[in-house]
N, C-alpha and C positions, 0 to 999 in steps of 0.2 A: 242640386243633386241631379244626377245624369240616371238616365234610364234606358234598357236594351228591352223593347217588346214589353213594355208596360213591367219590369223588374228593375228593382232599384240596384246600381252600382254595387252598394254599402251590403246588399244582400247577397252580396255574387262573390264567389272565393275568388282568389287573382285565375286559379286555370280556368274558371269559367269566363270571366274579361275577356284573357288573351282566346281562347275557344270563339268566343262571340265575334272580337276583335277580327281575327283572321275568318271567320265565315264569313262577314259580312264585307270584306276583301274580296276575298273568294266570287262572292255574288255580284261582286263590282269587275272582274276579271281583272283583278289587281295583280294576283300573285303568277300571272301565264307562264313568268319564265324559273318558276316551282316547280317541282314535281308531288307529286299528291304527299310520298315519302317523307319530303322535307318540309313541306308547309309547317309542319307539326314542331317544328325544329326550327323555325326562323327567326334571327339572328336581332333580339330586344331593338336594336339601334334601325334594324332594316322595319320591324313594326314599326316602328313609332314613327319613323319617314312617310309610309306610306300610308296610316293612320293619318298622321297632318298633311298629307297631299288629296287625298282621294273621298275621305270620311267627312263626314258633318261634326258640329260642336258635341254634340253630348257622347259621341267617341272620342272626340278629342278628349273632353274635359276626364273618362273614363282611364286613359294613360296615365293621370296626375293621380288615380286612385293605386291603378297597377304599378308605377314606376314614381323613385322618387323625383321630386320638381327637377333637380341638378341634373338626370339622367336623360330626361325627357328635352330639356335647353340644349345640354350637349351633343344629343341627336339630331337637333334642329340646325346646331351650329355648324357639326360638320357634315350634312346630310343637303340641308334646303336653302342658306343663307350663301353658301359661295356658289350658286347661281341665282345669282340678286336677279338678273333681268328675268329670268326665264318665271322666276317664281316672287315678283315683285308685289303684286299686292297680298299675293297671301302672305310674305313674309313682313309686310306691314304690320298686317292685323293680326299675325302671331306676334310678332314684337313689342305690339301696345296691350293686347287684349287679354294674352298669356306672363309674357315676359316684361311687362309694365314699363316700356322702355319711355321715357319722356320725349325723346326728337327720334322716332323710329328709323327715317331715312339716314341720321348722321350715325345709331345703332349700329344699322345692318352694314353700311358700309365702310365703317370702322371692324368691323367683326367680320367681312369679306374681306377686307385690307389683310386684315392678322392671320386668316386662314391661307392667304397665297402664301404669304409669307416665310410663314412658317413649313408650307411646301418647298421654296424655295431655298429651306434650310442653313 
């Protein structure tokens, strides 16, 4: 069970998560090319990227509570995984530690393969 400042996830409504989620962003100068406006308002898929880029585990693990598993993957996938080199070990140990992938390097670059791809059209 994940905890924000000594409060349990399971205790916290989803707007308090995402509230927490994006302050402690915030406090990271994560969200700079936000405007105060829109923080408030940013885009499930755009959290959850910068959430598994910038945050530690027990935020991470706090997405699985705010968003369903399938949403949180699919953010991952089209967000951090087709830039395999840039975001190479973190998308390892998202891929084994989250996404329970058994051969993580044949994973991510099978599922980098598909996302050109499918850009490719």
């Amino acid at each position: 069970m994940c905890t924000f400042a000594n409060v349990k996830v399971n205790d916290m409504s989803n707007e308090e998560i995402r509230y927490s989620l994006v302050q402690k962003l915030k406090d990271e100068h994560c969200l700079w090319s936000f405007d105060n406006a829109s923080v408030s308002s940013i885009p499930d898929d755009v959290l959850i990227e910068k959430v598994l880029v910038y945050l530690d585990l027990p935020e991470i693990d706090s997405l699985f509570v705010l968003f369903p598993y399938k949403k949180v993957k699919a953010a991952w996938l089209e967000h951090l995984v087709p830039q395999e080199d840039y975001y190479y070990t973190l998308n390892r140990f998202l891929s084994w530690y989250y996404f329970k992938a058994k051969r993580p390097d044949a994973y991510i670059k099978a599922m980098a393969t598909r996302h050109f791809n499918k850009m490719m059209g």
